[in-house]
N, C-alpha and C positions, 0 to 999 in steps of 0.2 A: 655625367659630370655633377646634377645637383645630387644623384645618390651619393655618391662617396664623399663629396664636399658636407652634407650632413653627417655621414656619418667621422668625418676627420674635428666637425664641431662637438659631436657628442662625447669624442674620446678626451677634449681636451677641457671638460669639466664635469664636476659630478653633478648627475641628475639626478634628481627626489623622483621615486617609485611614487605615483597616483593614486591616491586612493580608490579601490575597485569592489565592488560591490557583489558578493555572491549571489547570481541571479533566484536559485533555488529560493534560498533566503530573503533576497530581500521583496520575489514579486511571488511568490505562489507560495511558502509555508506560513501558516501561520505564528503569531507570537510567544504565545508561551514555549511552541516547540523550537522557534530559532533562539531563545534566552536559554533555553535547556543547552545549546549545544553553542552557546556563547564562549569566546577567549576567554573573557572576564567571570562567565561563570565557572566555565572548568578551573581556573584559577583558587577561588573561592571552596571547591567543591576539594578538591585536594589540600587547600589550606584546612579545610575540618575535620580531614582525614589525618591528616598530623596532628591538629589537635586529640582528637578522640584516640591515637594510640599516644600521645605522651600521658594521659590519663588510665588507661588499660595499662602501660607499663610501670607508673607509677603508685598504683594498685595493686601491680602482680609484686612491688618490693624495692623497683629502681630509687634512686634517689633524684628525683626532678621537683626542683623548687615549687612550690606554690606559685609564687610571683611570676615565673618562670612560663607557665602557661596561663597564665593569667595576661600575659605579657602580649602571649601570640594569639591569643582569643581576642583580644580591643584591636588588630591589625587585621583580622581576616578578610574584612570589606575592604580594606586597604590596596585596591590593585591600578598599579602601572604598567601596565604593560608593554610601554615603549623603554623605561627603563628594564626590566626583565630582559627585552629584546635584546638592548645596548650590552647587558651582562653576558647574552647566549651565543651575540657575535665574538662576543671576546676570550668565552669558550668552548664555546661549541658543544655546550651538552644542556638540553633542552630541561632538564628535571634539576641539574643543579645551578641552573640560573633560577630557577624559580627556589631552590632551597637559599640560596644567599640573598635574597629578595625578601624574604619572610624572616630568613635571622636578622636581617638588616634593621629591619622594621620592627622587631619585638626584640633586637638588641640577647638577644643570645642566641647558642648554639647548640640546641636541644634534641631539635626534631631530626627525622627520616634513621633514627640509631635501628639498626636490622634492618632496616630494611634495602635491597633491590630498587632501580628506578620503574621496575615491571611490577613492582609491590603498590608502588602508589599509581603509575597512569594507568596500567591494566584495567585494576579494583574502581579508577574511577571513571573509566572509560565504561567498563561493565554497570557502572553504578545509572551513568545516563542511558546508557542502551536500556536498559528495563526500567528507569520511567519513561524512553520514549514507547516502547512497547504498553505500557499502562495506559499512555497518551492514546495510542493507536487501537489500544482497546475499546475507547471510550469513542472515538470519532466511529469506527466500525459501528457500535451501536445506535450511532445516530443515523450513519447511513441506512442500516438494518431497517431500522425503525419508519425511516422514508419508505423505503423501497416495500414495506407491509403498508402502509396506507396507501402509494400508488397501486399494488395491485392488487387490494381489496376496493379501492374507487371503480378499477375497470374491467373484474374479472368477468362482468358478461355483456361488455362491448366487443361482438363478436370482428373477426379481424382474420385477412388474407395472410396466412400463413406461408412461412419461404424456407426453403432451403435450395442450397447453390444460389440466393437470393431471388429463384424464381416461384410462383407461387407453386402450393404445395395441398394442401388442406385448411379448413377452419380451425385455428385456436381463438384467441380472445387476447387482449391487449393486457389484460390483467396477469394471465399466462405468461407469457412473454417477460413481463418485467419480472414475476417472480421463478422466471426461471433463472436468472442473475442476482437475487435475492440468495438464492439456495447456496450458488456457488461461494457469494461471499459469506453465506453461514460456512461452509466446508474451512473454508480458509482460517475463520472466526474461532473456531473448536482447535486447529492446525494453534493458533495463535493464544489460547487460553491453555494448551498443555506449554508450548513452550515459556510461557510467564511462570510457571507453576514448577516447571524442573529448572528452570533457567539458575547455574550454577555460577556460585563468586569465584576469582579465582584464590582467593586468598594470600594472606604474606609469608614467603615462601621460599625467599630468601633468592640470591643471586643462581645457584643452580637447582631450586628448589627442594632443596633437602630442609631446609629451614632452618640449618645450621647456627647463622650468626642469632638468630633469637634467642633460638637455645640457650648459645652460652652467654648472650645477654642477661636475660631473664634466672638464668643458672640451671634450667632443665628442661626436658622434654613436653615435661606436662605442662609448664609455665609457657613455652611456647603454646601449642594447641589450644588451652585457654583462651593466651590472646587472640590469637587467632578469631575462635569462635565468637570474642566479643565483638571485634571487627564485624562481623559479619553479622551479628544483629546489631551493628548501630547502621549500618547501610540496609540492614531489611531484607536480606535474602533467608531463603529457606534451608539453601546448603553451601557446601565449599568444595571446590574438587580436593582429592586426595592426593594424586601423584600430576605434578605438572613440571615443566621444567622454570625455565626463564618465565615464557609468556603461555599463558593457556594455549589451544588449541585451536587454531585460527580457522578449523572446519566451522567452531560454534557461531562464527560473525559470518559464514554461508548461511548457516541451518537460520541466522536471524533475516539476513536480506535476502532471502527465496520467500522467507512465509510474504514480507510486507510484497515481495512481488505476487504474488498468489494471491491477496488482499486487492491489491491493484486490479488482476484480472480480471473480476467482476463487474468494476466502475468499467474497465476499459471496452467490458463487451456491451456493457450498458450504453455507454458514450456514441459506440459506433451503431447502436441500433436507433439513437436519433439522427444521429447522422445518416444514416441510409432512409428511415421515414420524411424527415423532413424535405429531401429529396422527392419524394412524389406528394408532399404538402400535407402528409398525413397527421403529422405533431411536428412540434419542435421546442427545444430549449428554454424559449421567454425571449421576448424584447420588451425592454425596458424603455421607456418614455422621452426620446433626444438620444437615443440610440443611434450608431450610424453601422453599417456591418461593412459594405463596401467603399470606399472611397473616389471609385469611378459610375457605379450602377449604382441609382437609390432608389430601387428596388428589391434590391439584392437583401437577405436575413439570412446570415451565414451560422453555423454552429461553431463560435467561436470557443465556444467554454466546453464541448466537447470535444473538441480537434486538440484543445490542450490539455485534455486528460488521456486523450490518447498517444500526446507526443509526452508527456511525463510519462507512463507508463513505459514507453521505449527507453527513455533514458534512466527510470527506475531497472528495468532488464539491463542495461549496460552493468548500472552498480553491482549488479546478481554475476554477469560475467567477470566484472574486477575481480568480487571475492572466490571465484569460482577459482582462479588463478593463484589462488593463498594456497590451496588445497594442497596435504602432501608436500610442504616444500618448504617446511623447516626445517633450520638446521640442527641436530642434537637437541642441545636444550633451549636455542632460540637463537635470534638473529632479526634485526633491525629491517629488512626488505620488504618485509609487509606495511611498515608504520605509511608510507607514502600512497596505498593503497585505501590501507584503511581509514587514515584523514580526509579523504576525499571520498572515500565511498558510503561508511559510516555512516555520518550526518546527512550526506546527499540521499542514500535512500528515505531514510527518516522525511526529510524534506520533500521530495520526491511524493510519496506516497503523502503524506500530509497537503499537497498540494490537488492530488488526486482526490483524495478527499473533500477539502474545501469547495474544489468546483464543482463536484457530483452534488454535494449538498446544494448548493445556489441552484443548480441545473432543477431537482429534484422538488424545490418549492417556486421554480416558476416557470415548471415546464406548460408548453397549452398544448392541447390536446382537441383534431377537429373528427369528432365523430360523423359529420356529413361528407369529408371524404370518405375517411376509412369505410365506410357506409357503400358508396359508388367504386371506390375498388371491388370491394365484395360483389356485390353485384356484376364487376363488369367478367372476374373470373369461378361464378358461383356456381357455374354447373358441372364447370370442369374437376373444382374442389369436392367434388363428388365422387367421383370417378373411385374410392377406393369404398367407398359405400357403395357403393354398384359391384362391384368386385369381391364385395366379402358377401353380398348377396346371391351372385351366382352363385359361389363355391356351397353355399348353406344349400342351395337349389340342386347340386349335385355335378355343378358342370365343373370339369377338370380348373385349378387356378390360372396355368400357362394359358390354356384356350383362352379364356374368358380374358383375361391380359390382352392378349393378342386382337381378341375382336376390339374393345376399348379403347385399349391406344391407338389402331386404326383409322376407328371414327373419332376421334381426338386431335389425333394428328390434322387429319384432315379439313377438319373445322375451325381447328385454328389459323393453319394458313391461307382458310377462305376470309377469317376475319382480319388478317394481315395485309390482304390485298381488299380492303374495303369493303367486304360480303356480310352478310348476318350469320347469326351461329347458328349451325345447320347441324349440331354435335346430337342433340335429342331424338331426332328426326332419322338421322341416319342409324344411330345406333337401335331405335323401334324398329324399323325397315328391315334388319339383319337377321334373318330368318335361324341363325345360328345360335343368337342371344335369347336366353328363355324367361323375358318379359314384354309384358305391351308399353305403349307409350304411356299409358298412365298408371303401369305400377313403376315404370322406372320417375316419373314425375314424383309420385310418392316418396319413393328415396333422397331427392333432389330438393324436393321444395323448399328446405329453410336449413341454415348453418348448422351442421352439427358439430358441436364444440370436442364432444368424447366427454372425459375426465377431467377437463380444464379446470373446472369450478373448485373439485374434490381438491385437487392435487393448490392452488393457491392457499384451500384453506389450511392443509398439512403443512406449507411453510410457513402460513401464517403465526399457528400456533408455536411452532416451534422460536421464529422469531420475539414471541410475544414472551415465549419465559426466559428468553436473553432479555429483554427492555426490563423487564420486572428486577432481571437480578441487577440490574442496574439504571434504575430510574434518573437518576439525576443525567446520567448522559444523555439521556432521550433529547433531554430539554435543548442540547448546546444547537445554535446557532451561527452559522460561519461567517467568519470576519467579510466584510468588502471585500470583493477579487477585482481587479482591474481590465 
């Protein structure tokens, strides 16, 4: 009864929509990236785009007042967006409520001549997309730039190696972080070609023939011109040639798979403090009146890694939205994407920028306790031998399966002695095995102290490589991440 008696109150007056706050936005991206992808700035960023072509067309010949844009240049900061709104309900097209809005206010009727409404949000939509990819540029670098000082701090703090999370052999903690280092360089290179072909789509008219400019402007090559100047007052390198309506909505995949690829490195990164911090080996930073649990205060949870791994999920969501764009335009375009792309667009951008900012915090206050790390090693140090033992039979002549076979044996067996509270009886038995063709103290010899391999080599190789990304861009090194909450 109070369900439908509510809802029989609600129908019988109108309710004001609450203002609601985009989570991405308002708790995990940073600010200049959420003003990039602001109502009020896309507003503004399309108002200068009508400027700059009633300039190019009245250069290529048209006849447009002086005053005339001079008019709509002193209005361009000029934005309401609640009026705009009021204008878009009333007709329901989103590009020429904002054209009545701006002739409103600069009092003529000038602007948007040639052009498509794909002419202007497209171009500006593409216009944010690649400075948030410049943004994204520069935060990677800083990341970069962390991740070579961590793991030139710890490359011969030697370290119980895992895979299937069980141990495995000696690498070094320095190792380990730079091998998430490497990955986000992969991604980094992946992300620096695409800034570099990243194509505008140009104005191109309602079925992209270019038509109406043409016989705007009075010809072919007056269009193309304008065209061209467009596109160096936004900054791009190129323009697609043949498009229809709307570019090619594969290119807003190929943008939100790299930043997910960018994210994968923070995300594997995230989860290896999270799995250390679990046996007390490092962990994230606790900061001073810190609280991590609300029932246990004891508890120091990896809060700021658990949320670059839960951003990274919901950045892969955005990567399946556009995934779904694929293929499935219509002829020369078609409105079904726009609902995909408003929401996926900016979210990945945000998304990953949020993965960002807390790998950065994570990064300068991570601690790190070498006296465990130290006691794990030790408690599995003989066993992380065992493939040093192994490449030593084989050099000694004895078949590899054999030698395997003896090994994991007495391996097996030693450990489920130390399972049930026994001592390690793995050296012992495997000297004792009259099949194995060493004594107990040249197999001690193999054993006695971690051996890393290549660990050192191999940090300094991404080292350097990360170091002539920081170089080509110094100033990013410097950035520092806003407060995360």
């Amino acid at each position: 009864m109070y369900g439908e008696r509510k809802i029989m109150e609600l129908e019988t007056k109108v309710v004001e929509k609450r203002r609601y706050s985009d989570v991405l936005a308002s708790r995990y991206a940073s600010t200049p990236l959420v003003n990039l992808w602001s109502a009020e700035n896309k507003v503004v960023l399309e108002r200068q785009l009508w400027v700059a072509a009633l300039k190019a067309q009245s250069d290529s010949g048209l006849d447009i007042p002086k005053a005339g844009i001079e008019a709509y240049e002193r209005c361009i900061l000029s934005v309401n967006l609640k009026s705009i709104r009021e204008r878009e309900l009333r007709i329901l097209q989103d590009v020429k409520a904002r054209i009545e809005e701006f002739n409103a206010l600069a009092g003529f009727e000038l602007i948007h001549g040639g052009f498509t409404s794909r002419d202007q949000t497209d171009n500006v939509e593409q216009l944010q997309i690649r400075d948030s990819l410049l943004h994204v540029r520069d935060r990677s670098v800083a990341v970069l730039a962390h991740l070579r000082t961590k793991s030139v701090e710890f490359v011969l703090l030697d370290l119980c190696g895992r895979s299937h999370n069980v141990p495995g052999q000696t690498i070094t903690l320095g190792k380990r972080i730079a091998n998430w280092a490497e990955e986000l360089l992969i991604a980094f290179e992946r992300l620096e070609h695409l800034i570099s072909v990243y194509p505008l789509r140009g104005i191109k008219g309602a079925m992209g023939t270019q038509q109406d400019m043409a016989d705007l402007l009075g010809s072919p090559e007056k269009a193309l011109a304008f065209e061209n100047r467009i596109r160096q007052e936004l900054g791009f390198g190129s323009v697609l040639d043949c498009v229809g309506q709307v570019y090619p909505r594969s290119l807003d995949f190929e943008v939100v798979s790299t930043l997910a690829q960018l994210g994968s490195a923070c995300g594997n990164f995230a989860k290896m403090i999270r799995l250390m911090a679990g046996h007390e080996l490092l962990h994230e930073g606790f900061r001073e009146g810190q609280t991590a649990s609300s029932a246990m205060p004891h508890k120091i949870n990896s809060r700021t890694c658990e949320r670059i791994n839960g951003l990274l999920n919901v950045l892969c969501g955005f990567q399946d939205m556009t995934s779904r764009l694929l293929g499935d335009q219509w002829n020369e375009g078609d409105v079904s994407c726009s609902v995909v792309r408003r929401v996926a667009l900016p979210g990945a951008f945000f998304a990953l920028d949020g993965i960002y900012e807390s790998a950065l915090t994570v990064l300068a206050q991570m601690q790190v306790f070498p006296e465990m790390i130290r006691q794990e090693l030790g408690r599995y140090l003989p066993f992380l031998s065992t493939t040093r033992l192994l490449m030593a039979a084989v050099k000694k002549g004895m078949g590899r399966e054999t030698a395997h076979g003896i090994i994991k044996q007495h391996a097996v067996v030693a450990i489920a002695g130390i399972r049930q509270g026994g001592g390690n009886t793995f050296l012992q038995r495997l000297a004792e095995d009259s099949g194995f063709p060493f004594t107990r103290e040249e197999i001690q010899e193999h054993i006695q102290s971690p051996e890393r391999g290549l660990s050192e080599m191999q940090v300094q190789k991404v080292g350097r490589r990360i170091s002539a990304v920081m170089e080509a861009y110094p100033a990013a090194v410097q950035y520092k991440p806003e407060p995360i909450l």
